[in-house]
C-alpha positions as CSV (number, residue, x, y, z in Angstrom):
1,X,-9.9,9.0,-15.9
2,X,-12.6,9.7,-13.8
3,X,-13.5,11.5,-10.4
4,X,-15.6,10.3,-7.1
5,X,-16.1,12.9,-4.4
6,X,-14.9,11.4,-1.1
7,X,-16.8,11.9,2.5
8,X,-15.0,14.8,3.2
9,X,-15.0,16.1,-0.2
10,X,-11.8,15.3,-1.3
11,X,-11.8,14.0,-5.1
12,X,-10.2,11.0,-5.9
13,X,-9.1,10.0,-9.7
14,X,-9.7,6.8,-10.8
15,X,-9.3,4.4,-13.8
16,X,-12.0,1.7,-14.7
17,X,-10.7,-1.0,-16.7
18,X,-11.9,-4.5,-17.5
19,X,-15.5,-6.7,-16.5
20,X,-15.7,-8.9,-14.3
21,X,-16.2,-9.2,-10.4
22,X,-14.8,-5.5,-8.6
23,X,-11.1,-5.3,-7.8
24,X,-9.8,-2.3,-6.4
25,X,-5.8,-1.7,-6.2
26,X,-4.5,0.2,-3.6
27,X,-0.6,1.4,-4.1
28,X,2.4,2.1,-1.7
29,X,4.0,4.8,-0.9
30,X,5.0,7.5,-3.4
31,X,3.5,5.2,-6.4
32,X,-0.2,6.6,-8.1
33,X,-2.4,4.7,-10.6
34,X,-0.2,4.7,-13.9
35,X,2.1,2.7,-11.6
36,X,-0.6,-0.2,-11.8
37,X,-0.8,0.3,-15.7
38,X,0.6,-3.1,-16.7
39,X,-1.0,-5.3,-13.9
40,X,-4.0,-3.4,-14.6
41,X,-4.0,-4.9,-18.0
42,X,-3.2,-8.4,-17.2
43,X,-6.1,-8.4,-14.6
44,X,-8.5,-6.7,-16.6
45,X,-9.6,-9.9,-18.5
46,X,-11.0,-11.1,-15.0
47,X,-12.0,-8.1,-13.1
48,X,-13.9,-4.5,-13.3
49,X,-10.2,-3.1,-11.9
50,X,-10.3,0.1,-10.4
51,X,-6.8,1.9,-10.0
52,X,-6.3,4.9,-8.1
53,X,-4.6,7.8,-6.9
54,X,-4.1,8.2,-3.5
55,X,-5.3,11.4,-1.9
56,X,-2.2,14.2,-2.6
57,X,-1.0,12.2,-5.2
58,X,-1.5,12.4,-9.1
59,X,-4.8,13.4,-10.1
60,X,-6.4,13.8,-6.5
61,X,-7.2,16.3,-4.5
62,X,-6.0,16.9,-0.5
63,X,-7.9,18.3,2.0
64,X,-6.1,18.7,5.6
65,X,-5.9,17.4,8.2
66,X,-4.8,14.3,7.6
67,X,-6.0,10.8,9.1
68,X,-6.0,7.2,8.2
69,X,-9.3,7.2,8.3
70,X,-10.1,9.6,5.3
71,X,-7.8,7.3,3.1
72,X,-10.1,4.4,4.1
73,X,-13.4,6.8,3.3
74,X,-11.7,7.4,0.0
75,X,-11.7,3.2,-0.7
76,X,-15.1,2.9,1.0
77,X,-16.0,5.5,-1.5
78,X,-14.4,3.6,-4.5
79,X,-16.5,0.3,-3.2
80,X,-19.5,2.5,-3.2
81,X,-18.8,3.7,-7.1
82,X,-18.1,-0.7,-8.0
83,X,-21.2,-1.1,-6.9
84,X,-21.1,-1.7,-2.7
85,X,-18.7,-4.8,-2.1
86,X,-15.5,-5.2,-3.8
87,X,-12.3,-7.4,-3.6
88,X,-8.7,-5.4,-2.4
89,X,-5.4,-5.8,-3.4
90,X,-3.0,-3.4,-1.4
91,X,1.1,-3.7,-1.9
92,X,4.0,-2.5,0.8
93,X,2.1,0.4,3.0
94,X,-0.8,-0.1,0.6
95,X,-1.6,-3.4,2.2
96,X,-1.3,-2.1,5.6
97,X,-4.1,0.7,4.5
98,X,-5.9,-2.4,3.0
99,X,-5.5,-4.3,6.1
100,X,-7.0,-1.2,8.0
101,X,-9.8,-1.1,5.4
102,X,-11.4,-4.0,6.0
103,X,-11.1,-3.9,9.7
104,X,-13.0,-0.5,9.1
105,X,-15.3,-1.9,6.4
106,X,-16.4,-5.4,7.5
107,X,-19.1,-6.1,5.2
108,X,-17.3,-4.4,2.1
109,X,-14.5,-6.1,1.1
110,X,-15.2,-9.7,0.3
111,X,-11.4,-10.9,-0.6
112,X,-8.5,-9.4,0.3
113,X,-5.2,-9.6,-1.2
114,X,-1.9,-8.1,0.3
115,X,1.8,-8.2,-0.7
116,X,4.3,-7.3,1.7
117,X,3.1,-5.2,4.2
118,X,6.4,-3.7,5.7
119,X,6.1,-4.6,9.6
120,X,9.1,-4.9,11.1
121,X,8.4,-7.9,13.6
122,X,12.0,-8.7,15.1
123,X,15.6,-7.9,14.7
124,X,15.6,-9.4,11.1
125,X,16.7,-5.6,9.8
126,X,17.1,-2.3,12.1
127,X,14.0,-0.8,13.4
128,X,12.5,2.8,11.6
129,X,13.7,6.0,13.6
130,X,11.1,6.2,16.6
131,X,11.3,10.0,15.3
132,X,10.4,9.0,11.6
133,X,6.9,10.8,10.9
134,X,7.9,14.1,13.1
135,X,11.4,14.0,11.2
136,X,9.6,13.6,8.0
137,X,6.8,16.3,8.9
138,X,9.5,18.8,9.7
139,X,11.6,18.1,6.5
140,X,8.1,18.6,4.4
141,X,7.1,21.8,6.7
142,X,10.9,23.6,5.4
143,X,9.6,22.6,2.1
144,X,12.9,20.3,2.1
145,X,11.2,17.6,-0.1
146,X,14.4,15.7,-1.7
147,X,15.7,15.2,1.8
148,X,12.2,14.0,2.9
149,X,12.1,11.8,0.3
150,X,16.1,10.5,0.7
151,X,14.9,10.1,4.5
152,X,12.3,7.9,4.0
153,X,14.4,5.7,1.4
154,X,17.4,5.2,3.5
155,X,15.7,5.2,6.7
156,X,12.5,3.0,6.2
157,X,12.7,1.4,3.3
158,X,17.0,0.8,3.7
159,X,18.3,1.9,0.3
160,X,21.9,2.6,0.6
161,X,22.7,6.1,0.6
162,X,24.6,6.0,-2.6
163,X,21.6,4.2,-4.5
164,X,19.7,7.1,-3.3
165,X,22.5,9.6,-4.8
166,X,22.5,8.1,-8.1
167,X,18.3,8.3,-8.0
168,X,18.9,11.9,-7.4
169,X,20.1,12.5,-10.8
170,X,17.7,10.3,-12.7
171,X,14.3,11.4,-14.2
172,X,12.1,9.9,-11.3
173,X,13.2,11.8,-8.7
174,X,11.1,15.4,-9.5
175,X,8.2,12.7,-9.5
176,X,8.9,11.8,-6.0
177,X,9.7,15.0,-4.5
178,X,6.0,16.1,-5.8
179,X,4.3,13.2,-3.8
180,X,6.8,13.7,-1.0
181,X,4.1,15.2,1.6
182,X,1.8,11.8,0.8
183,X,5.0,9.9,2.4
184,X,4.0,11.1,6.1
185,X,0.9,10.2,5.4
186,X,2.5,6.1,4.8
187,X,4.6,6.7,8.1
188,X,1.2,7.4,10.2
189,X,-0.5,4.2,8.6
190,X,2.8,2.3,9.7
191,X,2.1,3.5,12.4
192,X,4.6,1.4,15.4
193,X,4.2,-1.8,13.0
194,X,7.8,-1.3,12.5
195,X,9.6,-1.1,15.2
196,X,10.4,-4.8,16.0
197,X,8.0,-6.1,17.8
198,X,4.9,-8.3,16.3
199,X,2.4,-7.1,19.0
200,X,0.9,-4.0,17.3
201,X,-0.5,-6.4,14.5
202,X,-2.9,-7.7,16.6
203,X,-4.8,-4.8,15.9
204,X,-6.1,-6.4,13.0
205,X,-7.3,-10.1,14.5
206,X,-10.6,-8.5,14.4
207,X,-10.1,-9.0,10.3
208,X,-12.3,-12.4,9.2
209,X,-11.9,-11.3,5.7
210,X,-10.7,-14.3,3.6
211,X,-6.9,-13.3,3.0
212,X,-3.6,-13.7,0.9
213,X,-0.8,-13.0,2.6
214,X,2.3,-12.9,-0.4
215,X,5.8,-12.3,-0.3
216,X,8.5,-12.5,-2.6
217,X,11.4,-15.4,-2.5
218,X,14.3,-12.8,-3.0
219,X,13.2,-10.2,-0.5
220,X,14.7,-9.3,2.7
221,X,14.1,-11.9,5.6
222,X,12.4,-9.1,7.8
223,X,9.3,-9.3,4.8
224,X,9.1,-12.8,5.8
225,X,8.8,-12.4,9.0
226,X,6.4,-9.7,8.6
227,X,4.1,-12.0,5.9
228,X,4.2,-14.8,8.3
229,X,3.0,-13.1,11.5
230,X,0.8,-11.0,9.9
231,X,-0.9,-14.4,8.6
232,X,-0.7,-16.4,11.8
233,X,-3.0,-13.3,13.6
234,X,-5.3,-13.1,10.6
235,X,-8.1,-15.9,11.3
236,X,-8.8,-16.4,7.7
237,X,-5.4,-15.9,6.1
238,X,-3.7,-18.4,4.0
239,X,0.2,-17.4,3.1
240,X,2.1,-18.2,-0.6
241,X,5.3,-17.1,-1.6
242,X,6.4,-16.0,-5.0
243,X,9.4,-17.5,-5.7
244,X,12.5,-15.2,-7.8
245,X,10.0,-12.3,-6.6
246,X,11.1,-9.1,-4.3
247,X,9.4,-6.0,-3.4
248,X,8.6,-5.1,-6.5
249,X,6.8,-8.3,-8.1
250,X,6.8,-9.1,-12.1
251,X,3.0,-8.8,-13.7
252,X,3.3,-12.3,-14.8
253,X,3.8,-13.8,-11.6
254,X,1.7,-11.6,-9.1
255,X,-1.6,-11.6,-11.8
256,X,-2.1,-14.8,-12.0
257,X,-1.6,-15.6,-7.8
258,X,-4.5,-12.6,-7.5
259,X,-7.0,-14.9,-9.8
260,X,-6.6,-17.6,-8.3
261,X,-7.4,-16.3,-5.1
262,X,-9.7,-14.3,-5.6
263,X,-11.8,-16.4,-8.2
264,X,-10.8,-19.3,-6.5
């Protein structure tokens, strides 16, 4: 593990892995770098990869207040450390930070990569809460952190509630409740992308980044819909669909889609 010092001082933890071209991973909500462990290996033949932890999460630091725009410092600053241009992958809310990366960083990122952003474009699945990040902030204010975290599990990302019961009692769930603050932080770079309607994803025509839009066969039919308008707006976006895959793709079949696109 190492350490780079962000703009506004915040240090964020990294792992350097591999040779090859620059290809930094950027994880969804609640996850941190030893999530990426075993895609990290199978890229690592191909790429310099460059996982890391998320301010507030794992071995970063945190310094408030919080904005998008210091997470996006922190991946300018992990472009900076590869060596000032770098391909991204981002996955779920990770993409949609991604996304807002290269809008931010035009000339940085050379290839971009995203799987399943989670816009909520139509009436495929029920809207988030319009009260979702002051709900969340309030629950992580009272220091209520399992309910935070059951909130944002049932309410955005639609786990049943008895799933989320049974997570309760298994070993994972002190793991969440430590990066539960970090989950507001995911509802502010969804921002109103998930409210049912496609026209906040405009935002991000300005993006001529060469793009791969993914999704996974066996995923809900609102991440369709999200991959494919997301891909229409995008002016250089191409779209591919990994079939027997859902949110939570196997190494195996997501490694080998990210080579090809990116050394392509």
């Amino acid at each position: 593990m190492r350490k780079v010092i962000s703009k506004d001082g915040t240090p964020i933890a990294f792992d350097q892995s591999g040779e090859g071209p620059a290809l930094i991973l950027v994880g969804g909500a609640t996850s941190t770098r030893l999530a990426a462990t075993s895609l990290v290996v199978a890229l690592a033949p191909y790429f310099t990869v460059f996982a890391y932890d998320r301010r507030g999460r794992g071995d970063s630091g945190d310094i408030a207040p919080y904005a998008v725009e210091r997470e996006v410092e922190d991946i300018d600053t992990l472009i900076n450390e590869a060596g000032g241009t770098a391909f991204v992958f981002g996955h779920s809310s990770g993409a949609v930070l991604a996304l807002e990366a290269a809008r931010l960083l035009p000339t940085k990122i050379t290839k971009l990569a995203l799987y399943e952003p989670p816009f909520i474009v139509d009436d495929s699945r029920s809207p988030a809460p319009e009260d979702y990040v002051p709900h969340l902030i309030e629950l992580i204010s009272a220091d209520r952190r399992g309910e935070a975290v059951e909130y944002f599990m049932v309410d955005a990302v639609g786990v049943p509630a008895e799933m989320v019961a049974q997570m309760r009692q298994s070993p994972m769930w002190p793991g969440l409740e430590e990066v539960a603050p970090t989950i507001v932080y995911d509802g502010i770079i969804m921002g109103n992308t998930m409210r049912g309607d496609p026209l906040p994803l405009r935002k991000w025509a300005s993006v001529m980044v060469p793009t791969l839009v993914m999704d996974g066969g066996v995923s809900h039919v609102f991440m369709h819909h999200g991959a494919q308008e997301i891909a229409t707006i995008l002016p250089e976006a191409q779209r591919r669909t990994l079939e027997g895959q859902d949110h939570g793709p196997a190494d195996d079949v997501l490694a080998p889609a990210l080579k090809e696109f990116f050394l392509g």
